[in-house]
Steps between C-alpha positions, in 0.01 A plus 500: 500500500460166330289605216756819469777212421301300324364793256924594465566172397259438218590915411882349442395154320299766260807722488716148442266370212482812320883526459524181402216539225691814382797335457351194316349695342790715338645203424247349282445796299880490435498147373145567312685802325824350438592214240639173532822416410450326160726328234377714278243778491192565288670768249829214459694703735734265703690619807836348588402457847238723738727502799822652569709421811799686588572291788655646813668851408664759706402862549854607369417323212282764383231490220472133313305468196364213295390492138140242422516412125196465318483308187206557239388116386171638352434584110467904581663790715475552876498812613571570865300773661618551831701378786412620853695409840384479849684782652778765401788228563499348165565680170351301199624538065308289275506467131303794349429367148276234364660147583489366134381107475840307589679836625579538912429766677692589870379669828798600697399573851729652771504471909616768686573312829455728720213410730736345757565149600240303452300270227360654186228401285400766210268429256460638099222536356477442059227646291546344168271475172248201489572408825160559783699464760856635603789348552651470833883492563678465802850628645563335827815490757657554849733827580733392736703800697759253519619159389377242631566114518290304250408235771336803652341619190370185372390359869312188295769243478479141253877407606698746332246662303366815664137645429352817648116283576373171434180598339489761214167676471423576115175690562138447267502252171239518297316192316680453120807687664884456608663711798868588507754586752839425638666484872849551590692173631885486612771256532673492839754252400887521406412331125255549256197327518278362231121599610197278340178394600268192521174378648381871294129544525311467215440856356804601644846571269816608648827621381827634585664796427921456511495131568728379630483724782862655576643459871388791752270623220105543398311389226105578389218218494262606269207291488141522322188320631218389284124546540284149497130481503543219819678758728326805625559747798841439719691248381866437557784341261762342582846406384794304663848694432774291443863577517720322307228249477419438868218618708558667864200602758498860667469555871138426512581128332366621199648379161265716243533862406131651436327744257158601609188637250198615494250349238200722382265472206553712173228706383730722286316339169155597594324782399334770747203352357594126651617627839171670567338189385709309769451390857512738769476366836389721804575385865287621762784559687873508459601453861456226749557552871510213697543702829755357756620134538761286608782408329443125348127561419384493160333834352223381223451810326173494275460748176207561294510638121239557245603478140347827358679420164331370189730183486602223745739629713770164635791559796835302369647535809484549886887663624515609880814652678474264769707143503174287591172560296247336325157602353195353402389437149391786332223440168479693182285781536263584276365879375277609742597170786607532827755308674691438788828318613725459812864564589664301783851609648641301787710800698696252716815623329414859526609811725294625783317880467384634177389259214453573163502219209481599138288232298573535136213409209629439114211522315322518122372878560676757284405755726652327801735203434693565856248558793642537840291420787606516910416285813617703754507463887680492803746189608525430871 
């Protein structure tokens, strides 16, 4: 009977770590596949922003549209391909001829807001001459069935300034890059308020959209964080808001509004020829399974790679989803070398039963910048 539980259990960690593999998995093939928001793009094109947010809406309201401009700064015509959506609730126009050097170009994109009351997120997809990669544009909003209060739609709250969360995930930045995108922020006062920032992050530019912001009403933060050879994997930005010049904390005592990245290395200038000649680490296992153990213990989780590349292969960074973790130094690895490093994560301030931590490598391989491994377990 004990080895019958004991067999069910590992069966569900499997099941556990598979579905989480799949889904990382997805995701990184997304961001691989997509571009970076950019100031400007390889062919000159130059987008007015990447991000659309309606804000709240209501179902009555019916379909919404919003129109991205694109504006040629290059010495020769764009020509854009193709625009595909994510689903059969978004009709897309673009601007069929070439995009002469200093002309604009529109695509006009329309909601039908229908899907019910909830949170949308809808992505576009632009093809475009002399461009490898596509763009990716976003439409993004909350349905409401009915109105609702903004304290209760913007829950985050810096005195009278309202904000839906206090850190803003902007997804992968590559190396040489700039990300883009905006969040929706509200004033719950009586009077206008006057909505700047200090203490910004360096990398990190903010601005306004109708500023002052009008009494009872919303305005759009759109802010762009730059890549920097010194920050790799998660890192978070931050930014004080200050209205009409003075700081207030939230509810947590928290003073700072923050955007979080993720830093990876560009490869888009080698050629096929390069990659192949680059590192290529293989770990002799994925997975480590430290069994069961108490809560407060620390797990030292051990990996192994070989680098079966043709090039040194380096880790920038060690991330973990856990909130206390360290790890040992890990050396350069040369073609053909073998080496091993350690992972420590103290699990005092972690939840009994099923354990699974995600430990996150940014490396120099063009064949995997991003590798996910798993210590896995149970927590009693």
């Amino acid at each position: 009977m004990i080895c019958t539980i004991f067999v069910i259990g590992i069966y569900k960690r499997q099941i556990m770590i598979r579905k989480t593999l799949a889904a990382i998995a997805a995701s990184f093939i997304f961001s691989v596949l997509s571009l970076s928001a950019q100031e400007r793009l390889a062919n000159g094109i130059e987008f007015d922003r990447y991000v659309h947010n309606f804000g709240d809406i209501l179902l009555d309201n019916g379909p919404v549209s919003c129109t991205f401009t694109l504006s040629n700064k290059g010495n020769k015509p764009v020509v854009i391909y193709n625009v595909t959506t994510t689903c059969g609730c978004t009709d897309v126009e673009w601007t069929r001829e070439p995009i002469r050097a200093g002309g604009k170009g529109e695509i006009t994109v329309t909601y039908s807001n229908d899907e019910g009351p909830y949170p949308f997120d809808k992505s576009l997809t632009v093809y475009m001459s002399d461009e490898k990669k596509p763009v990716i544009l976003k439409l993004r909003g909350v349905s409401n069935e009915k109105p609702r209060p903004l304290e209760e739609l913007y829950p985050v709250h810096y005195g009278s300034l309202g904000v839906k969360e206090d850190l803003i995930s902007c997804g992968n930045l590559e190396q040489g890059g700039s990300r883009s995108d905006a969040f929706m922020v509200a004033n719950l006062s009586s009077a206008p308020i006057n909505l700047t920032f200090s203490q910004i992050s360096e990398n990190l530019t903010l601005s306004v959209s109708q500023n002052p912001i009008p009494a009872k009403g919303t305005a759009e933060v759109r802010f762009t964080v730059k890549a920097d050879r010194d920050i790799w994997g998660k890192h978070t930005y931050w930014a004080v808001p200050l209205l009409n010049g003075k700081s207030y904390r939230n509810g947590e005592g928290s003073d700072k509004i923050g955007v979080r990245a993720f830093t990876k290395e560009n490869f888009s200038n080698l050629t096929d020829e390069q990659k192949q000649k680059g590192p290529m680490p293989r770990f002799e296992t994925s997975t480590f399974s430290f069994g069961n153990a108490k809560i407060g213990t620390e797990i030292h989780a051990t990996f192994k790679f070989k680098n079966e590349g043709k090039s040194d292969f380096l880790i920038y960074k060690v991330d973990a989803d856990a909130c206390c973790y360290s790890h040992s130094d890990i050396p350069v690895a040369g073609p053909g070398e073998t080496v091993s490093f350690r992972v420590h994560i103290d699990t005092k301030d972690m939840k009994k039963g099923e354990s699974l931590t995600i430990i996150t490598l940014t490396t120099n391989s063009p064949t995997r910048p991003i590798i996910n491994l798993f210590v896995s377990g149970y927590l009693e």
